[in-house]
C-alpha positions in Angstrom: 42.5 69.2 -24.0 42.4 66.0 -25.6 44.5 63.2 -24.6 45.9 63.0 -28.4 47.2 67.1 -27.7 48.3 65.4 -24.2 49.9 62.5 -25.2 52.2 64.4 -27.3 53.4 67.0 -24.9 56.9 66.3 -22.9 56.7 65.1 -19.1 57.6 68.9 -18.0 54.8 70.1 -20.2 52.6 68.0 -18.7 53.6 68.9 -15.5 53.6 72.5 -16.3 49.7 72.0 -17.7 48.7 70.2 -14.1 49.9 73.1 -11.9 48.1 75.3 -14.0 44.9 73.3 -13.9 44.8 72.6 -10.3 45.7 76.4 -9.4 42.6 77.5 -12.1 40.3 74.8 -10.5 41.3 75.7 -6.8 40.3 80.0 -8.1 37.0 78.5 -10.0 36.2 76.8 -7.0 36.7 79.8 -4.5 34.0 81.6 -7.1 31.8 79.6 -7.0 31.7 79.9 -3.5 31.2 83.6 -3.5 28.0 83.4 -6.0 30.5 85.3 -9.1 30.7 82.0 -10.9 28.8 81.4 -14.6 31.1 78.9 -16.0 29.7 75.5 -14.0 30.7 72.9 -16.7 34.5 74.6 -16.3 35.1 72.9 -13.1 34.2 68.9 -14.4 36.3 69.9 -17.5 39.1 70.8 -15.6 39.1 68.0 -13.0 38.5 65.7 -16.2 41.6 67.1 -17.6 43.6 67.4 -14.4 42.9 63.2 -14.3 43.8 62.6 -18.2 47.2 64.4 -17.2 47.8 62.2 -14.1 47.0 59.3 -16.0 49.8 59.9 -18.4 52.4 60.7 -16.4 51.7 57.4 -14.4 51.5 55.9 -17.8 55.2 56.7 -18.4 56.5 56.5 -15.2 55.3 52.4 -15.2 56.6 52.3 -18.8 60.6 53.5 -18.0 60.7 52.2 -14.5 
């Protein structure tokens, strides 16, 4: 995602969109371990992603309080 689409999703969206990336990194990372893994350049996008999100949310938690 780009942090344009990010910036204009809601805090529980965001939320919502972290879980999701940490649980599909944690599974692409389990793969990979196995050998049944094609999709390298998947896990530095999510982990990119997973930091644009965090980056956000601490973004607007420093901005209301």
């Amino acid at each position: 995602m780009s942090i344009k689409e990010l910036r204009n999703q809601s805090t529980a969206e965001l939320n919502q969109a972290l879980t999701a990336a940490r649980q599909e990194l944690h599974q692409l990372r389990l793969r990979s371990r196995t050998g049944a893994f094609k999709q390298a350049h998947r896990l530095r996008q999510l982990r990119k992603d997973i930091a644009r999100s965090l980056t956000i949310l601490k973004e607007r938690q420093s901005t209301t309080g």
